[in-house]
N, C-alpha and C positions, 0 to 999 in steps of 0.2 A: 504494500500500500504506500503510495507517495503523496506525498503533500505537497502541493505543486502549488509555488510562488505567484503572484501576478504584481501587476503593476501598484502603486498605492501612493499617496500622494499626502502632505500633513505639516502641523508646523514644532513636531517634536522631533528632536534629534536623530530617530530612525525611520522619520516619517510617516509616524504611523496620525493616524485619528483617531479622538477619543469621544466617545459618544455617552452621556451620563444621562439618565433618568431622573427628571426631577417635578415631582407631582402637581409644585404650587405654578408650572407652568401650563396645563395641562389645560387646552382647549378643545371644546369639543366642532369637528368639522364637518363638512358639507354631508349630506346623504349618499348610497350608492346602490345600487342594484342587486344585493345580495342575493337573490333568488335566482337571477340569471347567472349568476356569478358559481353561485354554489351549484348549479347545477353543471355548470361546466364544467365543474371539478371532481365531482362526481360520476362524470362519464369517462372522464381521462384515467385518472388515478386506479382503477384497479387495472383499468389494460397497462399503465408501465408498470405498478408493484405488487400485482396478485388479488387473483378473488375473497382471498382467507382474509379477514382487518376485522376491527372493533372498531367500530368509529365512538369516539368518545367527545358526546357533541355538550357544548361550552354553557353552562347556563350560569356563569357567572362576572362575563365579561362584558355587559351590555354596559354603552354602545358598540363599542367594537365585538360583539362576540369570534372565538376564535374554536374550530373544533379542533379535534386530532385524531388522525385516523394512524393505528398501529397494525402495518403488515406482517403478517407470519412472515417465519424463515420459511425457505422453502422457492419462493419466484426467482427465477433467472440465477440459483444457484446459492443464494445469500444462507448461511447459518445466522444471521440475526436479525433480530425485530428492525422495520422500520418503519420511523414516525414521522410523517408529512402533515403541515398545519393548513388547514382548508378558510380561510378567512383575512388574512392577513394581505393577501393581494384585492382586498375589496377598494379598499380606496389609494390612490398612485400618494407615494409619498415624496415628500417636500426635498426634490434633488435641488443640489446645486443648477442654476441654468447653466454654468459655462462649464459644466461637467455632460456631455454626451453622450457618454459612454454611461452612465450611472443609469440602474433600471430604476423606472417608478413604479413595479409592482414588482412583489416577491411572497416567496412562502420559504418555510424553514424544511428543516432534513435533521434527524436525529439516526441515533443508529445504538440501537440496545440490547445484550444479550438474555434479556426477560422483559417480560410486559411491562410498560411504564406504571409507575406508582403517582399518586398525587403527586409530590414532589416535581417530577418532570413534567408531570402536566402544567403545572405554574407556572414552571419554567420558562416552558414553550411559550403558554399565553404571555406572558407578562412581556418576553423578547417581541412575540410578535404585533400586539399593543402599544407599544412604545412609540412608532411611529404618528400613528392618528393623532395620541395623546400627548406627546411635547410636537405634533408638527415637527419632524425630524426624519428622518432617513436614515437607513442603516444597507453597506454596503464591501465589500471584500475588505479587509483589514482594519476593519471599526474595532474599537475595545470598548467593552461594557462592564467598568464594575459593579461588582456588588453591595454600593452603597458608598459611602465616605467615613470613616475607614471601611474598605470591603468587609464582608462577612462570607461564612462559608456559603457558597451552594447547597450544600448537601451536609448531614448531619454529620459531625467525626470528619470531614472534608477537606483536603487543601486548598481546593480550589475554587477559587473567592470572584471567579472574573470569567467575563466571557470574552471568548475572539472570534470574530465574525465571518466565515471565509467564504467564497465560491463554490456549491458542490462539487468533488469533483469524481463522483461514482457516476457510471450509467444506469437507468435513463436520465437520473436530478440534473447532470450535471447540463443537458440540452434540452431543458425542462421548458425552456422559452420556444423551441420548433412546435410544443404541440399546445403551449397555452398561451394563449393572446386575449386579453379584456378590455373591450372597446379602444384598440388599437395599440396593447400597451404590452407588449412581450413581458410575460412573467419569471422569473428566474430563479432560482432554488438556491437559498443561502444555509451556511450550517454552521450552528455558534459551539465553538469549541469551548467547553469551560478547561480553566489555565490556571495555575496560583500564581499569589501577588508575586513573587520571584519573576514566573516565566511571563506574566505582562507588565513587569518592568524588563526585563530581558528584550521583548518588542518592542515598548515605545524606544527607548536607548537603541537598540538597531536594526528594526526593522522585521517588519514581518517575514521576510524571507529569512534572514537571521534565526527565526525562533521554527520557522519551518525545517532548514538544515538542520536542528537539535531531534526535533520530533522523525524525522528520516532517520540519523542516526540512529537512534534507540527503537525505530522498528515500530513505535506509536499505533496500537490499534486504531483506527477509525470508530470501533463500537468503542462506548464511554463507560469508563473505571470511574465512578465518583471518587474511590479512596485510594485512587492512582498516587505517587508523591510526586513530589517537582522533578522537573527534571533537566532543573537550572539550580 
């Protein structure tokens, strides 16, 4: 499995961007079609990840509701669960304009060796909520702490932060060929949780910096909450 760099752009020493969640800023925005929206994702999603899923639909994130549907192992070879977020490309988020390249829709990608637990499920939502509610965007090599000072992710956890990367498994990672919402190629992101070590290790040099670490050490793609640093 490789962790394959891409370009990133910022005004921290290794160029990275840092992207914080913060409540008292939280607007609520325009309306959007959810119906059509969810229906389109709904038609796609089991032809790329399998018939077998649990959809575990959101009744606690309104206005944004966010579902999450979790695939068996089993499709196109995978030995682990995967979790795709069904709402989060509802409304296009707040890019840079002089950025073209940046997608204004997206959904997330997790990848688990057992069923998600709450925990993950919050996770997911609360990542992919962020957007509508600071008016913000989140995009390949964004960093997301867990608070000010971070806090664990996960209970007994090192890992206090997330990194935001490009899919890069098939089908997520060409996840924009077969979803398009009202004219807005959709793109599959996958937030890596990191401890405070390895995203200070990023912003100091660079995303690709912390990706050479994770290659080296061979870095599963499915997520160890009680993985250690490995900076």
């Amino acid at each position: 499995m490789s962790w394959t760099p891409w370009t990133e752009g910022g005004d921290t020493p290794g160029g990275s961007q840092v992207a914080r969640i913060d409540e008292r800023d939280v607007e609520r925005v325009g309306g959007c079609d959810r119906a059509r929206f969810q229906e389109a994702r709904e038609r796609l999603f089991p032809r790329l990840f399998g018939a077998e899923f649990t959809l575990h639909r959101d009744v606690v994130s309104a206005p944004f509701p966010v579902d999450v549907y979790a695939f068996a192992p089993g499709h196109g070879g995978r030995d682990f669960f995967t979790l795709v977020t069904s709402g989060m490309s509802d409304r296009p988020m707040a890019v840079p304009a002089d950025d073209a390249a940046a997608a204004r829709r997206a959904e997330l990608v997790l990848y688990l060796d057992s069923p998600p637990g709450p925990a993950v499920l919050r996770l997911l939502r609360t990542v992919a909520t962020m957007p509508p509610r600071a008016q913000a965007w989140l995009g390949h090599g964004h960093t997301l702490p867990n608070g000010d000072p971070p806090a664990p992710l996960f209970k007994t956890s090192e890992l206090s932060a997330l990194l935001i990367l490009s899919a890069i498994l098939a089908p997520e990672c060409d996840l924009e060929r077969w979803l398009e919402l009202d004219g807005d190629p959709v793109t599959a992101l996958w937030p890596v949780p990191v401890s405070a070590a390895e995203c200070a290790y990023k912003l100091e040099r660079g995303t690709r910096a912390l990706l050479d670490v994770f290659n080296a050490t061979k870095l599963s793609c499915v997520l160890d909450a009680q993985r250690p640093s490995l900076v």
